[in-house]
TILUM-408841 format. One record per residue (C-alpha): x, y, z negated; residue number from 1. Coordinates in nm, 4 decimals. Layout:
# residues N
X X | Y Y | Z Z | pos NUM
...
END
This chain:
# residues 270
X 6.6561 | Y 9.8122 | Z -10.4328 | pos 1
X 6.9172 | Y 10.0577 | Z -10.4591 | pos 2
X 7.2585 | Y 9.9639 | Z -10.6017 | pos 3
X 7.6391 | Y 10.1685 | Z -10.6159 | pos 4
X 7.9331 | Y 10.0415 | Z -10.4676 | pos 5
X 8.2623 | Y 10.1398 | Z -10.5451 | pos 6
X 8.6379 | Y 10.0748 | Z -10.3199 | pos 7
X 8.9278 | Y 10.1571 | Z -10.4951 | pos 8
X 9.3077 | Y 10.0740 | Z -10.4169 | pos 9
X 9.4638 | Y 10.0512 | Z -10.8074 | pos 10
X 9.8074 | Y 10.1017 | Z -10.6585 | pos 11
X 10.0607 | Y 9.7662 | Z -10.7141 | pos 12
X 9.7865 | Y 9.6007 | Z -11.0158 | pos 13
X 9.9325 | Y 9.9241 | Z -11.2439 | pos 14
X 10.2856 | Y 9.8575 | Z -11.1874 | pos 15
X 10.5270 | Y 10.1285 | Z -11.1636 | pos 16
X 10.6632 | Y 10.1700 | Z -10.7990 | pos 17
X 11.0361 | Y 10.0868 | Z -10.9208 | pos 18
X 11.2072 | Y 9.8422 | Z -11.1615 | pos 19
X 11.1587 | Y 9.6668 | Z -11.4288 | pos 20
X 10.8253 | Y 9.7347 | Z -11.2747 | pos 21
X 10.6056 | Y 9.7292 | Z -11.6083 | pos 22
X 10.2464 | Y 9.7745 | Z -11.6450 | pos 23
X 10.1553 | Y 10.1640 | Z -11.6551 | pos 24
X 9.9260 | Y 10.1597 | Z -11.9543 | pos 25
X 9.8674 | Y 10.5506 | Z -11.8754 | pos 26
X 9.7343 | Y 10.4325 | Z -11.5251 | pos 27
X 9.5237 | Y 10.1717 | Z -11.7010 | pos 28
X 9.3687 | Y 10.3433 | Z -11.9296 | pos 29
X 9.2826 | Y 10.6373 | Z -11.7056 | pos 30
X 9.1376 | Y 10.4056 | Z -11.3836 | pos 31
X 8.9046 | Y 10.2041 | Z -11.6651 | pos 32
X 8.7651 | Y 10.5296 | Z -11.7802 | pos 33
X 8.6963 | Y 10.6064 | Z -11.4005 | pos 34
X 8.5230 | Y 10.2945 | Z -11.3624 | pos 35
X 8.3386 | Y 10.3342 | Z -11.7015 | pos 36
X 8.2138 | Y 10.6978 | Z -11.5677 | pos 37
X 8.0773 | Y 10.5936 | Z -11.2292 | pos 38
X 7.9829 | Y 10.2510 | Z -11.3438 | pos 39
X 7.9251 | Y 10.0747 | Z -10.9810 | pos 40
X 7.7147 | Y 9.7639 | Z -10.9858 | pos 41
X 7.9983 | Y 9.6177 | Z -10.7069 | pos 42
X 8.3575 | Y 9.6874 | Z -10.7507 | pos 43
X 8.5946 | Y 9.6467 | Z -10.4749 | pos 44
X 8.9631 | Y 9.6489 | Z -10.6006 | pos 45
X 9.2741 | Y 9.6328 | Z -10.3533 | pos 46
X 9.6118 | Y 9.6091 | Z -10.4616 | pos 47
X 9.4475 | Y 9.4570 | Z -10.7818 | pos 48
X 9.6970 | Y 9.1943 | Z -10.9184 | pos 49
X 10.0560 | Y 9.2679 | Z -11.0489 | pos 50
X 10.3638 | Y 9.2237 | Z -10.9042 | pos 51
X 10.5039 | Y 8.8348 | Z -10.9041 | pos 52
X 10.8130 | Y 8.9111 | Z -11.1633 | pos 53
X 10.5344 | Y 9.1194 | Z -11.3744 | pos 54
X 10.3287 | Y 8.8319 | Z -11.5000 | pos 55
X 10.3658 | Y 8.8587 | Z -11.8635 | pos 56
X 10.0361 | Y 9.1089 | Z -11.8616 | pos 57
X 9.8377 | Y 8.8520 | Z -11.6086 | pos 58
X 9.5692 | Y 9.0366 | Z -11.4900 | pos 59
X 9.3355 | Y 8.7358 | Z -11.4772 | pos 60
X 9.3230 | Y 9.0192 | Z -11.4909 | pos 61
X 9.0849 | Y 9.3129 | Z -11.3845 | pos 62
X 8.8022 | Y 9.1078 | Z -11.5161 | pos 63
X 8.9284 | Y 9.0678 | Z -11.9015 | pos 64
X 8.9830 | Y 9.4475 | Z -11.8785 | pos 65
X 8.6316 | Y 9.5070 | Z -11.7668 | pos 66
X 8.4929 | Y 9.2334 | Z -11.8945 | pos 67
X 8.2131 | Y 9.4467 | Z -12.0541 | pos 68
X 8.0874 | Y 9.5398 | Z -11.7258 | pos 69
X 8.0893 | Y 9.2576 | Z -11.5191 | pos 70
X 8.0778 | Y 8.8921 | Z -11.5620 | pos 71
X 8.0725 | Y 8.7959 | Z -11.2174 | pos 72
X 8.4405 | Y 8.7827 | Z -11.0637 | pos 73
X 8.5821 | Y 8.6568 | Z -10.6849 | pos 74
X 8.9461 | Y 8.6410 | Z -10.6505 | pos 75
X 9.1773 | Y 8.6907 | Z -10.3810 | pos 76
X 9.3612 | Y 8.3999 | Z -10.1964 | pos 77
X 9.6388 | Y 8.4315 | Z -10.4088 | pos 78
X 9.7911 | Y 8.6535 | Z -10.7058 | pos 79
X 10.0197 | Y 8.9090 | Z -10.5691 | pos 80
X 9.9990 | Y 9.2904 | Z -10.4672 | pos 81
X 9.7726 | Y 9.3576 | Z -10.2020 | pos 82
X 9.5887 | Y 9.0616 | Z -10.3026 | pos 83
X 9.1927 | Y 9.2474 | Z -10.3370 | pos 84
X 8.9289 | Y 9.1450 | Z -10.5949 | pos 85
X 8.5589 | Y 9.1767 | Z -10.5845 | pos 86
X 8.3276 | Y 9.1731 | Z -10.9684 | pos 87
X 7.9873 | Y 9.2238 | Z -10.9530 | pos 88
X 7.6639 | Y 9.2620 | Z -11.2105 | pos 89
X 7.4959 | Y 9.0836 | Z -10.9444 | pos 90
X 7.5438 | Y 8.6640 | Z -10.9083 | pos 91
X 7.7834 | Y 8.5779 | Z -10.6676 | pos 92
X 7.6869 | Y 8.2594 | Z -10.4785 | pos 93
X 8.0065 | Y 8.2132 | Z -10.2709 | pos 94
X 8.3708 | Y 8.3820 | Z -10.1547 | pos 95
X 8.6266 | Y 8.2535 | Z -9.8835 | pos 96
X 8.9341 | Y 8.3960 | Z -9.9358 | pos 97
X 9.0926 | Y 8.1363 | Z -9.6794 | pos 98
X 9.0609 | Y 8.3747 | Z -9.3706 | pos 99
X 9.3586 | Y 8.5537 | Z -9.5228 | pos 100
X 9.6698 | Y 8.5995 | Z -9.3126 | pos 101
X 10.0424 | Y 8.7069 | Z -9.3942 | pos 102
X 9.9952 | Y 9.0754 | Z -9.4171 | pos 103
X 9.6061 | Y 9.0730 | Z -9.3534 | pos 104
X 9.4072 | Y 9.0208 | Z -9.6595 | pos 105
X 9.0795 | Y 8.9170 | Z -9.6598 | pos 106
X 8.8046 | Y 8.8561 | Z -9.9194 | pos 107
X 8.4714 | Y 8.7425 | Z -9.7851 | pos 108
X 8.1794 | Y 8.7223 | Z -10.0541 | pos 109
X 7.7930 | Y 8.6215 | Z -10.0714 | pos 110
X 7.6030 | Y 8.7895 | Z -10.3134 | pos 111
X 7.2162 | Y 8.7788 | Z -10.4144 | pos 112
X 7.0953 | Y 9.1606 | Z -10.4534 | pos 113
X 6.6901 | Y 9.1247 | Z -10.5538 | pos 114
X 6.6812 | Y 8.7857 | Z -10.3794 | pos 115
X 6.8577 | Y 8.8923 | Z -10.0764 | pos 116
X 7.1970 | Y 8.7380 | Z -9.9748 | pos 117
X 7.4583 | Y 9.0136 | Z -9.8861 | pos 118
X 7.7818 | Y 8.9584 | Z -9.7172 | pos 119
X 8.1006 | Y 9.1732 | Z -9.8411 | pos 120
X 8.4087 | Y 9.1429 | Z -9.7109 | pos 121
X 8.6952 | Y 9.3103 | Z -9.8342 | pos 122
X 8.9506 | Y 9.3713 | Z -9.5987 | pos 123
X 9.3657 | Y 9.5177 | Z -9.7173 | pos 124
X 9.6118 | Y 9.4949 | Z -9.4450 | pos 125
X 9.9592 | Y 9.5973 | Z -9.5052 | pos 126
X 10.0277 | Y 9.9099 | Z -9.3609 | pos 127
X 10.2916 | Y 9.7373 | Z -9.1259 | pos 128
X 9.9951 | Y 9.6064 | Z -8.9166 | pos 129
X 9.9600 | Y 9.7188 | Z -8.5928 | pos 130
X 9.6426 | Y 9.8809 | Z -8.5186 | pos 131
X 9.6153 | Y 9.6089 | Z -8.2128 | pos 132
X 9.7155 | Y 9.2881 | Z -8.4887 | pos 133
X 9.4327 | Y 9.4739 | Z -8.7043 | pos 134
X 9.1750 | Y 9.4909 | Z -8.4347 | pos 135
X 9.2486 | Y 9.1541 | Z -8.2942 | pos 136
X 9.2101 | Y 8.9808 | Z -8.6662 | pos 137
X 8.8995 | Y 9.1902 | Z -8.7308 | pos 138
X 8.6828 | Y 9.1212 | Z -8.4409 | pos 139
X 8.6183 | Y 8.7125 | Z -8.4695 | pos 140
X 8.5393 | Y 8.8081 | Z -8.8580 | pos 141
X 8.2814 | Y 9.1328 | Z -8.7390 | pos 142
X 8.1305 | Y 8.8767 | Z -8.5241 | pos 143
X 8.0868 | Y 8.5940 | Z -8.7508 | pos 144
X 7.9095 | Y 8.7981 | Z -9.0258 | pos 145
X 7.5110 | Y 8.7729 | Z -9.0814 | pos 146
X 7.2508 | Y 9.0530 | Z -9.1127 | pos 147
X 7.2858 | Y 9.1923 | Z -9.4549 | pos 148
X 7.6481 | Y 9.3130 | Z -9.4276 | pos 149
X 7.8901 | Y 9.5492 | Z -9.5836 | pos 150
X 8.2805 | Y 9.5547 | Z -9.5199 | pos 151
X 8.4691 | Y 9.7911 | Z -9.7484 | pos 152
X 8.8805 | Y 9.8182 | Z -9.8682 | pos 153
X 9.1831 | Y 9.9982 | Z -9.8048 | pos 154
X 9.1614 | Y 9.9240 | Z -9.4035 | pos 155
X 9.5489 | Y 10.1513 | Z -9.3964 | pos 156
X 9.3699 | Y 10.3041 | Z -9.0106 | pos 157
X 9.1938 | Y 10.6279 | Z -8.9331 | pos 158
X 8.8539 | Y 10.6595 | Z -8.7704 | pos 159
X 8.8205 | Y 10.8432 | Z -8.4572 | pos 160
X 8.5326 | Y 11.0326 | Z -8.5857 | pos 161
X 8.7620 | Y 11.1990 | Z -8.8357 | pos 162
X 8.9955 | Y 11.5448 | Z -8.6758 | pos 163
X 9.3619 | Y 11.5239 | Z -8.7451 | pos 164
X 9.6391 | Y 11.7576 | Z -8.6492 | pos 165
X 9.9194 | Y 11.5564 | Z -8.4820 | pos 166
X 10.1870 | Y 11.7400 | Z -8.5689 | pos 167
X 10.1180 | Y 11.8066 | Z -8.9700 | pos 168
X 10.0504 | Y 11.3991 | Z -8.9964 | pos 169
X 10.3920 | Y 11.3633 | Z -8.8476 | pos 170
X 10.5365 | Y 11.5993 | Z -9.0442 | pos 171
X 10.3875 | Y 11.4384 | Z -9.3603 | pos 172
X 10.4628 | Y 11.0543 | Z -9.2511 | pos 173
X 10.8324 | Y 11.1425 | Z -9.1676 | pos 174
X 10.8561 | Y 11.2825 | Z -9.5243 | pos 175
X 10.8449 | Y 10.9465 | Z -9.6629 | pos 176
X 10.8746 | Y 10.6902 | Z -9.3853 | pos 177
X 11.1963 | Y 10.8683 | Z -9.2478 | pos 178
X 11.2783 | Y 10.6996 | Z -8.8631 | pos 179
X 10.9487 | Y 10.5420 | Z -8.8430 | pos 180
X 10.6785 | Y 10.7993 | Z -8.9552 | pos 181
X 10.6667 | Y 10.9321 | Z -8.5647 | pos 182
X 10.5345 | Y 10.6047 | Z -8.4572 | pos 183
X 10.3282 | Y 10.4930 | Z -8.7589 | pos 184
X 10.1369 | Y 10.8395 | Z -8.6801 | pos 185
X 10.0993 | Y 10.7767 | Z -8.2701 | pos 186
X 9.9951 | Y 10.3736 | Z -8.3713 | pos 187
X 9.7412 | Y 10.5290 | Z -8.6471 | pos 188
X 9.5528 | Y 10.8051 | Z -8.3888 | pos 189
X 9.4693 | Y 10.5091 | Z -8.1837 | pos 190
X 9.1600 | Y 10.4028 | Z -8.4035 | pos 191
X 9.1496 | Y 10.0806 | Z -8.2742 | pos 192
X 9.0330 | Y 9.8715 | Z -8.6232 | pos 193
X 8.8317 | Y 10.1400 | Z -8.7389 | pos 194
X 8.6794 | Y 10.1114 | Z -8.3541 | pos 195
X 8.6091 | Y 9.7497 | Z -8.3753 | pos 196
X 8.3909 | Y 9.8126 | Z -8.7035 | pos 197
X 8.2085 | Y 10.1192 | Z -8.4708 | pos 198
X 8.1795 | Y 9.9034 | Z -8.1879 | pos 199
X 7.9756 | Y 9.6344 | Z -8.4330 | pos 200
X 7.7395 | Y 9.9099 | Z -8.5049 | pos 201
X 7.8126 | Y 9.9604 | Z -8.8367 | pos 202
X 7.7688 | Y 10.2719 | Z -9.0515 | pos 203
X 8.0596 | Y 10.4517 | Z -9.1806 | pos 204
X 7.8539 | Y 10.5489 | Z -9.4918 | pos 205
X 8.0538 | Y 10.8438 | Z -9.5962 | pos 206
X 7.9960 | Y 11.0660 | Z -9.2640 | pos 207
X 7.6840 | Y 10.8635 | Z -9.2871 | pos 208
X 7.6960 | Y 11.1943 | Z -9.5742 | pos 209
X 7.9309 | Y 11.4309 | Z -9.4902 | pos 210
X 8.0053 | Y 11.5981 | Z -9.1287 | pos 211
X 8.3579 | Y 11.7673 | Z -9.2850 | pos 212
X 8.7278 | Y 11.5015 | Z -9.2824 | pos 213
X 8.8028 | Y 11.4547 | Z -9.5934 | pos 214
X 9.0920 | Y 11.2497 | Z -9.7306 | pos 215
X 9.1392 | Y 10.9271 | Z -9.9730 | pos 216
X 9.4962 | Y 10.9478 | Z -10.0223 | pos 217
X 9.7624 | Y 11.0628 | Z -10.1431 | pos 218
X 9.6565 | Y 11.1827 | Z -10.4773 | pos 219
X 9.8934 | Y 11.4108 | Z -10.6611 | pos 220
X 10.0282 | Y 11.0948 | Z -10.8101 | pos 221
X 10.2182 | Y 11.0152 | Z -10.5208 | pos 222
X 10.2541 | Y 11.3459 | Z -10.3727 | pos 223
X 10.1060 | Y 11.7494 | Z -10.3928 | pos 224
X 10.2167 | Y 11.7850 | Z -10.0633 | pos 225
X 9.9083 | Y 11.7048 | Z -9.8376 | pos 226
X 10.0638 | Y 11.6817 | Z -9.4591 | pos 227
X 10.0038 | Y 11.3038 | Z -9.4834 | pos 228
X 9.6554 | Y 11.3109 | Z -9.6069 | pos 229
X 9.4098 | Y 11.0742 | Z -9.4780 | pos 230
X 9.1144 | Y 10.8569 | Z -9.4980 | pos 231
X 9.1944 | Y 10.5187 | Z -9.5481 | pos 232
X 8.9457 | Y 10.3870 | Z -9.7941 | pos 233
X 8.6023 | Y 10.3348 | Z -9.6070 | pos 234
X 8.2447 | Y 10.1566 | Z -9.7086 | pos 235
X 8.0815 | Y 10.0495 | Z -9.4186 | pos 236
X 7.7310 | Y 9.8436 | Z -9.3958 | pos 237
X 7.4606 | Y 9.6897 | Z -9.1936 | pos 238
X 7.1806 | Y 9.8913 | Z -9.0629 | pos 239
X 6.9860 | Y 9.7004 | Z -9.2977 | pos 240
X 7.0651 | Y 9.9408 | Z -9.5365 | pos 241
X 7.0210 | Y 10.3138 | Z -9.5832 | pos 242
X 7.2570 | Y 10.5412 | Z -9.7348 | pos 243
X 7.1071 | Y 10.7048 | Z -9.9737 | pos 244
X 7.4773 | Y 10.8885 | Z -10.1022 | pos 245
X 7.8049 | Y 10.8077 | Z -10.0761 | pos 246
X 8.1051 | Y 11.0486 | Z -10.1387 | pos 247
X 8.4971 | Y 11.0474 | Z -10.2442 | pos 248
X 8.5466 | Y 11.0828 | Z -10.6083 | pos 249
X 8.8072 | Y 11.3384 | Z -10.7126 | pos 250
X 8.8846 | Y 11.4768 | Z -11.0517 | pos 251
X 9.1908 | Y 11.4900 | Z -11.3276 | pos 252
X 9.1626 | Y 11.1673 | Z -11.3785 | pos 253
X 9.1421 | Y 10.9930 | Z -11.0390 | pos 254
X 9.4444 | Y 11.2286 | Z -10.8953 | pos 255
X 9.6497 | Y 11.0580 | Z -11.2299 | pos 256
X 9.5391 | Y 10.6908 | Z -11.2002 | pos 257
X 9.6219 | Y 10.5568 | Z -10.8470 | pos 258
X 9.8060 | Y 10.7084 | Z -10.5388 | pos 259
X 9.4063 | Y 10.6458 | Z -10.3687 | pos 260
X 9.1148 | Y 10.8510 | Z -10.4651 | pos 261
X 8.8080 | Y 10.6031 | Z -10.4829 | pos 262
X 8.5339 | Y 10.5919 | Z -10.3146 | pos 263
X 8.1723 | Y 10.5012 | Z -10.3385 | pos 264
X 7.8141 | Y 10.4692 | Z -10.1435 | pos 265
X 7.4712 | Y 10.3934 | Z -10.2933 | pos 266
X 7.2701 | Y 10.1923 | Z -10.0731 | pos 267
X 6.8730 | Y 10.0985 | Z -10.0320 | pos 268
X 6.8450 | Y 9.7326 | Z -9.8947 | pos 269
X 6.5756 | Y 9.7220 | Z -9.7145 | pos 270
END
């Protein structure tokens, strides 16, 4: 059975980056449409609730506003930005937030696809995280997971079998990280989470598609200038699957509603 699966980082639940930090019903309206368009049966959100001091739209969220689509809902651990969300058309017999750390967030769901149980896990770490922090949470999690799996999110780390030219990505990260862009840059090029999920045997499902680096972020939201584009949003799965497409979706509307483009794979369970 072949179903769509969609990972998209909504940028701070639609708040604006800087105070009062109110809802961006602009952003809103444009990411629904997005969603409406490619109509995933599973939706992976990171970044998906609002800002503490923004509760007065509680986005109890993300399923209210797409409550046409899906019924089926798993939260995050607890309510705050890069807290990540998982709804599904499909029924959702479990989710375990609880492996959840400060700065490494974790979603881990079961869901029934044509009488199979899948595992997803959703996985946001702050983009403080060390690539070695990363790998070291990661690995117990890889291990623990069962035969129909699929871990997708906003993993903030680059793959090794992407190409990158040092000195541009430096160029770019100093832009807006100022002192501490140089060594973001040399602790990014070291692969090591995106390694972990290689070493697992797991199938990156966009070069799964595509030979060519492409990027997931930044949109022209955030910035035109492209020296610190990379690909940080990923879809990875089981062999028990085959990739039957998978791509990065970008148009008007996803370069205006998040600083992410999203991304998506259709699968084949087999």
């Amino acid at each position: 059975m072949k179903f769509k699966i969609m990972a998209y980082n909504i940028l701070n639940g639609f708040c604006n980056d800087n105070p009062p930090y109110e809802i961006n019903k602009n952003r809103l309206r444009t990411l629904s449409r997005v969603i409406e368009k490619e109509n995933p049966d599973i939706l992976v959100l990171c970044e998906a609730f609002l800002w503490s001091f923004a509760k007065k739209d509680s986005l109890g969220d993300m399923k209210k506003i797409l409550g046409s689509m899906y019924n089926i809902y798993a939260p995050a651990e607890y309510n705050f930005r890069w807290a990540p969300i998982l709804l599904s058309k499909f029924p959702i017999d479990d989710f375990d937030a609880s492996f959840t750390r400060a700065g490494l967030n974790y979603l881990r769901t079961e869901i029934k696809i044509n009488g199979k149980l899948v595992t997803i896990d959703v996985f946001h770490p702050n983009p403080r995280i060390s690539e070695v922090e990363k790998s070291r949470f990661l690995k117990p999690l890889l291990k623990s997971a069962p035969g129909n799996y699929i871990i997708a999110g906003d993993l903030n780390s680059l793959s090794p079998q992407d190409q990158y030219n040092k000195k541009k990505l430096t160029r770019g990260y100093v832009g807006f990280m100022n002192g501490r862009g140089k060594a973001k840059v040399q602790d990014m090029l070291t692969c090591k989470t995106i390694e972990s999920i290689l070493d697992e045997n797991l199938i990156d499902t966009y070069k799964k598609m595509h030979n060519e680096t492409d990027f997931t972020m930044p949109t022209d939201l955030r910035s035109k200038n492209k020296d610190s584009s990379v690909r940080l949003d990923y879809v990875f799965c089981s062999n028990n699957f085959e990739v039957v497409d998978s791509g990065i979706i970008k148009n008007k509307s996803t370069e205006r509603a998040s600083d992410h483009y999203p991304i998506y794979a259709v699968l084949d369970i087999k």
